[in-house]
N, C-alpha and C positions, 0 to 999 in steps of 0.2 A: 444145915445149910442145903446139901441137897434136897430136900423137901420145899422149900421155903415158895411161897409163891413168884417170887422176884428171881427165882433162877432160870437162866437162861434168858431173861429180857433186861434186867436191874445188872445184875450179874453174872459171868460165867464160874463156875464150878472147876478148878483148877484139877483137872487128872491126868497125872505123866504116864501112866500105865494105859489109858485111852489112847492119847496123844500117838504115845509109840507104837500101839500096836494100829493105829491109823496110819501113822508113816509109814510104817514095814509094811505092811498091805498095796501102798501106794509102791514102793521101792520093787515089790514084788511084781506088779501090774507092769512097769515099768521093765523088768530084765525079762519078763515073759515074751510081751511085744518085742522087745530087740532079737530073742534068740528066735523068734517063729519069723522075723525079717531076715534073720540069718541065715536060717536053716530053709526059708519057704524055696522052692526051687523056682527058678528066674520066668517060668511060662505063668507060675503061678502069681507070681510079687509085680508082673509089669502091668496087667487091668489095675489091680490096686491102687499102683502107682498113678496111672492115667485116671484113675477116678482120684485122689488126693492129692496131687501137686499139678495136676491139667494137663494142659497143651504142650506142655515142654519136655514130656516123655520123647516127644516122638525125635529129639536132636539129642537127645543124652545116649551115650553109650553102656552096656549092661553094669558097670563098677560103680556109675555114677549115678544109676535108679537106685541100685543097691546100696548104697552110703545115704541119700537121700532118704530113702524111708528107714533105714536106722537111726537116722536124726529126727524124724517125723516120728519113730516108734517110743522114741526117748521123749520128746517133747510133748504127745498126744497119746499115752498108751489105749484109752479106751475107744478114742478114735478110730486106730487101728485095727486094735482087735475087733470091732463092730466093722469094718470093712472087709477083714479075715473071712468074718462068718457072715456075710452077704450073699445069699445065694442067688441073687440078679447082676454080680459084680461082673465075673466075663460076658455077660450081652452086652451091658452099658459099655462095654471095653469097643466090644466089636463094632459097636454102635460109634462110639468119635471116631474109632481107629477106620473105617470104612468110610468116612465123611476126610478126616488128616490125610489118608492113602491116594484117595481121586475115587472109590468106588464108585462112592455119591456123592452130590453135588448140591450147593444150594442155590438157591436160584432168588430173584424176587425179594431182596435184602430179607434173607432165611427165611421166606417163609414159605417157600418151599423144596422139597426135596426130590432130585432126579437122581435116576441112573446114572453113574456115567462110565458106561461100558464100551465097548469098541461097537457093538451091535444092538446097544439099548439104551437110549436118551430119556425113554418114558419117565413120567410123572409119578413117582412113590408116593409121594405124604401132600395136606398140607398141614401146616405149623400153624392152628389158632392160635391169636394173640394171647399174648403171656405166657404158653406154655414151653418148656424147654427143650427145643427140636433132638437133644441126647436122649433121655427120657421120654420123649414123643417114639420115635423109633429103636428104644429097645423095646419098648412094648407092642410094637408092630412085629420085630424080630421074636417074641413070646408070643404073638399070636398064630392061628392057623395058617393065617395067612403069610404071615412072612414065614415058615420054616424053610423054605427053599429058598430064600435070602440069605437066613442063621446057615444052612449048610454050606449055601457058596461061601460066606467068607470064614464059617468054618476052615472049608477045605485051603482056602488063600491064605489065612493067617496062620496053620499050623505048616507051611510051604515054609515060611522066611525063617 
């Protein structure tokens, strides 16, 4: 049977010893993600958070990011874990969270981005159509140009 031309399209090939050690794999993936949510220290777990459940980090209190992406960790482990290991995750963080905070501002139904400083109003970005102004400006915060941006709200978000 395994040979047969018809396997896998006609017929599937019944093997419990496949089956399970595909589940356990999966079960594995699964208690991995929950204990690196458990274990992730909370400056590290909140970008994450704000990149997979959105806008609504910013009214939740630390227990209840934390319970949330343990239930996100259970439900999506590779999701997760590929969020884990993102090495652009804290820009894109600083990036909503300085647009949610009042840094910056959007102006021109989002399409474009100001200052919004007590002493700097100027014109940062603008937002070609279709592109996604979080994404627009972490890549500005990655560039040369914005490093003096990425430091101030460096220095502001490690403040709170």
């Amino acid at each position: 049977m395994h040979y047969h031309p018809g396997n896998g399209t006609e017929f599937f090939e019944f093997d419990q010893e496949k089956d399970a050690q595909q589940e356990i794999k999966h079960m594995y993936d699964v208690l991995d993600a929950q204990l690196i949510a458990r274990e992730m220290p909370f400056e590290e777990l909140e970008p994450i958070a704000r990149l997979l459940l959105g806008g609504s980090v910013d009214t939740m209190k630390v227990s209840e990011i934390r319970r949330d992406m343990m239930l996100y960790s259970k439900r999506y482990p590779q999701d997760f874990m590929e969020a884990v290991n993102d090495p652009s995750i804290k820009v894109t963080s600083y990036a909503a969270r300085a647009l949610s905070d009042g840094y910056l501002a959007f102006r021109n139904n989002k399409k474009e981005i100001f200052y919004n400083l007590k002493d700097n109003k100027k014109k940062l970005l603008t937002v070609p159509f279709g592109d996604d102004p979080i994404y627009l400006l972490s890549a500005y915060l990655q560039s040369e140009e914005g490093l003096d941006l990425y430091k101030f709200l460096e220095n502001k978000f490690s403040e709170n």
